[in-house]
Every structure is written in structure tokens, then in C-alpha cells.
Backbone bond lengths (Angstrom), bond angles and torsions (degrees), N, CA, C in turn:
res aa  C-N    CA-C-N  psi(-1)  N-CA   C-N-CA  omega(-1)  CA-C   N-CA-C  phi
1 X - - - 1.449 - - 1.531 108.39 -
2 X 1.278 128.44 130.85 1.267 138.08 -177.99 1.775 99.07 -98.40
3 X 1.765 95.02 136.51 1.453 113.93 -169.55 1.362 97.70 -122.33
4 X 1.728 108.42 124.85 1.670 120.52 174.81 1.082 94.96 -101.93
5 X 0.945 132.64 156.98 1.618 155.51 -158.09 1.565 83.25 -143.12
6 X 1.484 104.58 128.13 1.396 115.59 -176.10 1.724 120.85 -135.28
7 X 1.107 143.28 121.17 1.663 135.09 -165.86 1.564 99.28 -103.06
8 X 1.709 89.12 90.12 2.152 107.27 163.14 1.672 102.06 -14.50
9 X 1.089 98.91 -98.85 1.744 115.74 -171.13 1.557 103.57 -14.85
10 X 1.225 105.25 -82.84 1.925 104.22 -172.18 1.338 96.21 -53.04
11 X 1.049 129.41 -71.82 1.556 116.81 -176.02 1.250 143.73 -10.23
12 X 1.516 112.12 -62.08 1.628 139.81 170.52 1.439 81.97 -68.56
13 X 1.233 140.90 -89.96 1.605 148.99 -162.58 1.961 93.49 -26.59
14 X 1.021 111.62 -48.87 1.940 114.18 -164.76 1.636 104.95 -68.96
15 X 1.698 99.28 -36.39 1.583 106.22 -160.88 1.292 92.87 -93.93
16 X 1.085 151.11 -3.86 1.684 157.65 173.05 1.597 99.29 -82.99
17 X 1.347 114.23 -68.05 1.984 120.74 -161.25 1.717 83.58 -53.69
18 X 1.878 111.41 -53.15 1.814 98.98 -168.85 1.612 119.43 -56.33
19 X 0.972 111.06 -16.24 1.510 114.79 -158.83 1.663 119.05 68.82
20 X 1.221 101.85 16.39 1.394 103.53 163.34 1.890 134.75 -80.97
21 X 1.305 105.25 155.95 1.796 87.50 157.00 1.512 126.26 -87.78
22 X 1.249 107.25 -161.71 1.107 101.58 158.00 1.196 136.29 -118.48
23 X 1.141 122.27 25.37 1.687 153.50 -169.36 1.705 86.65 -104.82
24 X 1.692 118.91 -51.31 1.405 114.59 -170.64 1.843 105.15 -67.51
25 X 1.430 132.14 -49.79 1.459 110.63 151.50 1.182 133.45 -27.41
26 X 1.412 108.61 -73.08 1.538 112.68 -171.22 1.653 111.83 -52.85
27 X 1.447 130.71 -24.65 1.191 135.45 166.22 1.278 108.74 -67.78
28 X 1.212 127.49 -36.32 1.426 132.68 -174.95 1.843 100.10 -59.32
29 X 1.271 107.55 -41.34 1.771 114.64 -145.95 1.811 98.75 -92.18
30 X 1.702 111.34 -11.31 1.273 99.58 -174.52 1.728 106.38 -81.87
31 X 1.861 104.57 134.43 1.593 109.93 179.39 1.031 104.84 -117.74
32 X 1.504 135.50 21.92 1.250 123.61 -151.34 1.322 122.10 80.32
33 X 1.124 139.34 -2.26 1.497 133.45 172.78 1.153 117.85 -127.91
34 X 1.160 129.87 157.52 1.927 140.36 -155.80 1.375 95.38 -94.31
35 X 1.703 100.20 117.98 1.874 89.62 172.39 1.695 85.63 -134.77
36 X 1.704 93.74 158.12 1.327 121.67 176.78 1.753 101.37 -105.56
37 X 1.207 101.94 112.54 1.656 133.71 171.45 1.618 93.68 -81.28
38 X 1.472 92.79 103.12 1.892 101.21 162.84 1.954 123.07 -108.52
39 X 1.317 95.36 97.93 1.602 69.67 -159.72 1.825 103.35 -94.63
40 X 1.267 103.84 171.74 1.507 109.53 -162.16 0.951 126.78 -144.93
41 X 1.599 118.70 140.19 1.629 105.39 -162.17 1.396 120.30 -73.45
42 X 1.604 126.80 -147.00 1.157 122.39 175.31 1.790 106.97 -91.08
43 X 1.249 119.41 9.72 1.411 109.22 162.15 1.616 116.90 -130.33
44 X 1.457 99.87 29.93 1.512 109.49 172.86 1.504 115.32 80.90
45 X 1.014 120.23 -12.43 1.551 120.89 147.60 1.528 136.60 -36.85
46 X 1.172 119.70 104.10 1.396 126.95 172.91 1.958 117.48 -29.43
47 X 1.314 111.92 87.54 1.734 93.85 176.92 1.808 92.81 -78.85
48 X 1.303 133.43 -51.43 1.430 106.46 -171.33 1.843 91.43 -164.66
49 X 1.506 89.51 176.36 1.573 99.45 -176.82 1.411 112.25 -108.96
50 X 1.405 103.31 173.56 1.641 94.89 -179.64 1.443 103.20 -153.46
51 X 1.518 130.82 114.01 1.627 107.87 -180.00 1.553 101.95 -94.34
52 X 1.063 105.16 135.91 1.786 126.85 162.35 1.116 121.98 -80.78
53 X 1.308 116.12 79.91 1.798 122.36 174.39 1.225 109.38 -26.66
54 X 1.915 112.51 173.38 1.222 124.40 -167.41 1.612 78.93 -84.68
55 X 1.119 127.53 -94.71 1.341 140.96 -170.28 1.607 125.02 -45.06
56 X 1.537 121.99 151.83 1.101 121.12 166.67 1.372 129.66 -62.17
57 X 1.500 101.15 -32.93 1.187 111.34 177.25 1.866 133.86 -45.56
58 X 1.941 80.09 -46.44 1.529 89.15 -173.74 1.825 105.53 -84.45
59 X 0.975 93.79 -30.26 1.972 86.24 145.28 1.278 143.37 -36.64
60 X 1.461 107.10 -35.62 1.480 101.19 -162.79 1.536 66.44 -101.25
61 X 1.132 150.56 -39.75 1.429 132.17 -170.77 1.332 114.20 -46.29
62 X 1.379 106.79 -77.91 1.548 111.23 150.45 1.683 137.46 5.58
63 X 1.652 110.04 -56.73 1.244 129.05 178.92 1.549 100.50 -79.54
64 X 1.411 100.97 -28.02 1.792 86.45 -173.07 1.145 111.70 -84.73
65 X 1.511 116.92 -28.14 1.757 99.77 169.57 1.479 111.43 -73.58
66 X 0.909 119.53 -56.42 2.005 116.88 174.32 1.268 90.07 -16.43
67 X 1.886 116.07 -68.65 1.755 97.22 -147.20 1.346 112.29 -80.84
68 X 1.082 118.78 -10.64 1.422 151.27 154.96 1.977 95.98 -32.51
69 X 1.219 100.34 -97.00 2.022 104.46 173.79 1.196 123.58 -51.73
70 X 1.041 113.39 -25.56 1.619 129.33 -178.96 1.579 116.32 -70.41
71 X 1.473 106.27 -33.68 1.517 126.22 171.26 1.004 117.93 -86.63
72 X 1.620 127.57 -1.72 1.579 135.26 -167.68 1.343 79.09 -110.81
73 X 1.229 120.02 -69.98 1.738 121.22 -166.15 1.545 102.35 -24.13
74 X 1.136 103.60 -73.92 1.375 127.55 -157.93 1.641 96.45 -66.08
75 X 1.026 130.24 -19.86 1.485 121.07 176.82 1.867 99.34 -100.72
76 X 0.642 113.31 3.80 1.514 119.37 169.73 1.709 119.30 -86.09
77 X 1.521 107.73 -21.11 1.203 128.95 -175.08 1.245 114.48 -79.51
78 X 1.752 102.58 -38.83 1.185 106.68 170.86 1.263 141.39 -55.19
């Protein structure tokens, strides 16, 4: 499995100015092979991991549970 080492801050900052998400990257980056998304703070510290399926498919699966919990969270707040 190939591991990108990734810097949070510029990141969100790149995918914000594009008007992109970040579901639309990570779709961009799948070639068929399993990579581990490490992203990192501004002093190289691990904030969290992320594996990138082989397929798109299991991506968009992926996104649907996130937005899936993400919509409970947030309705939990309420």
C-alpha cells in the first residue's frame, strides 16, 4: 500500500480557492491501488488517516456513510 503524506492546512486552503470537495480529489487519485492518505499538521504531526480504496465505487460508498454520520452528528446538536 502506498502512503501520501499530506499537509491539512494547504490542502483544505487549495480545495476551498478551487471550489472543489474533497471526495472530488480523492476520486481524482484512485488508479487502482490502495493508498493510505496521512494528513498532517503544520508541524508534521499525524491529525488522521484515510485509506483510498482501489475503486471509485467503494468511494462513493464511503462518502455515503460519512455523510450519512455527519448528518446524525449534526442533528444530534440540535
Amino acid at each position: 500500500m502506498k502512503i501520501i503524506e499530506i499537509k491539512a492546512t494547504p490542502f483544505f486552503e487549495l480545495i476551498k480557492l478551487k471550489g472543489q470537495s474533497m471526495w472530488d480529489i480523492f476520486a481524482q487519485m484512485i488508479d487502482g491501488e490502495e493508498k493510505e492518505l496521512v494528513f498532517l499538521d503544520d508541524e508534521n504531526k499525524p491529525l488522521f488517516h484515510f485509506i483510498l480504496p482501489k475503486k471509485l465505487e467503494e468511494l462513493k460508498e464511503i462518502q455515503k456513510e460519512f455523510a450519512k454520520e455527519y448528518s446524525d452528528k449534526i442533528a444530534g446538536f440540535n
